[in-house]
C-alpha positions as CSV (number, residue, x, y, z in Angstrom):
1,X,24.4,-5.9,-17.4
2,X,20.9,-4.8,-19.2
3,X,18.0,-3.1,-17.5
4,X,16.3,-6.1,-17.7
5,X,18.3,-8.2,-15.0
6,X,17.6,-5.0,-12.8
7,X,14.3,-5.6,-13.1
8,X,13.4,-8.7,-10.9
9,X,9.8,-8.9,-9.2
10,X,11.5,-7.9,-5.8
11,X,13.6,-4.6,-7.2
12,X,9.7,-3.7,-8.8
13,X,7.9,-4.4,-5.3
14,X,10.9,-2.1,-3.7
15,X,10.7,0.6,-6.1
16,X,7.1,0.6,-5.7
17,X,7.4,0.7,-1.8
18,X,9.6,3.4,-2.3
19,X,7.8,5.4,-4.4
20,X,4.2,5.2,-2.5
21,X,6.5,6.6,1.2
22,X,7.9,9.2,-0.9
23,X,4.4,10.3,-1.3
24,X,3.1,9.8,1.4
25,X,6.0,11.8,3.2
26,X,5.3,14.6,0.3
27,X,1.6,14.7,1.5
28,X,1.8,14.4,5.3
29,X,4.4,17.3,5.4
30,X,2.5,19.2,3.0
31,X,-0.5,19.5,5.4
32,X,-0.5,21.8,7.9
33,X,-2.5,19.7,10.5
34,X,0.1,16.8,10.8
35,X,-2.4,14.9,13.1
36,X,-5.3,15.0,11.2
37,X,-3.5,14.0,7.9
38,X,-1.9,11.1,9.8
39,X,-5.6,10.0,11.0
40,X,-7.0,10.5,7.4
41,X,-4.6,8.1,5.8
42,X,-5.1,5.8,8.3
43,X,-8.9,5.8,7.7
44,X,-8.7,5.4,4.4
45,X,-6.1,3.0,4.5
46,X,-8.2,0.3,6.9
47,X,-11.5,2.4,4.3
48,X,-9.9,0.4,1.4
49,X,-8.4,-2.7,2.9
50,X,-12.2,-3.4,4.3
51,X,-13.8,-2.6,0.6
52,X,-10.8,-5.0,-1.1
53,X,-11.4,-7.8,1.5
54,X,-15.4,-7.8,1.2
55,X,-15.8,-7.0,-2.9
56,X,-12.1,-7.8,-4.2
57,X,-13.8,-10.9,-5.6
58,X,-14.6,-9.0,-8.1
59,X,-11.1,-8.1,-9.4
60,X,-9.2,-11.3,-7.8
61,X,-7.9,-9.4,-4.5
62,X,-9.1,-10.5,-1.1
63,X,-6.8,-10.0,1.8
64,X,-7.1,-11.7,4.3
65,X,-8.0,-9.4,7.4
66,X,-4.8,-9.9,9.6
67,X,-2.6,-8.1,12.4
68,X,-0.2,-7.9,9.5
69,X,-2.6,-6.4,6.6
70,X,-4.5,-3.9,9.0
71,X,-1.4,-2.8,10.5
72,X,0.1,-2.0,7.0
73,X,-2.8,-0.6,5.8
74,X,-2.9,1.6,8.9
75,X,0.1,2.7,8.6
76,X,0.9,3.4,4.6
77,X,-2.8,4.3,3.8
78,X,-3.7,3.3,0.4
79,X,-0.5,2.7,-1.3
80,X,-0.2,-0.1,1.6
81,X,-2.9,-1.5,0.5
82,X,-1.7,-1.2,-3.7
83,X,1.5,-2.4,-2.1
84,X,-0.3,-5.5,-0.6
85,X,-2.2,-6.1,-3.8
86,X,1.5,-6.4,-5.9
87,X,2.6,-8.6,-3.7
88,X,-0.4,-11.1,-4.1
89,X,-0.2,-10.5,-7.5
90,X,3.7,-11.1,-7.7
91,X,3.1,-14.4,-5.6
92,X,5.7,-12.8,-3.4
């Protein structure tokens, strides 16, 4: 078995998942206000999924503003939002 068969687009989305709760586990603990890093993310999370779905034209990502996308970005922050934009870009 080579790397390569390990390397599917679904085994990349997962590794990238993994990666961006990692840190974001690393940076909420890392706080000492728990709350107000929590609320932060979240800003910036819905912050960048508004930007991305009103100028992503510009760089072929516009999500569509659902339940589904603002709860994901609400939740992960930004990397939910990178994590949304692989997985338009991997048609997955």
């Amino acid at each position: 078995m080579h790397l390569t068969d390990l390397l599917t687009p679904h085994s990349l989305l997962l590794l990238t998942a993994a990666l961006s709760l990692l840190w974001m586990l690393r940076e909420y603990l890392r706080r000492r206000t728990k709350a107000a890093a929590f609320f932060l993310g979240t800003l910036s999370g819905i912050a960048a999924l508004l930007i991305c779905h009103f100028f992503g034209a510009a760089f072929g990502f516009v999500p569509p503003l659902t339940v589904w996308t603002a709860a994901v970005s609400a939740v992960a922050g930004i990397p939910g939002v990178v994590l949304l934009a692989v997985i338009d870009l991997l048609k997955l």
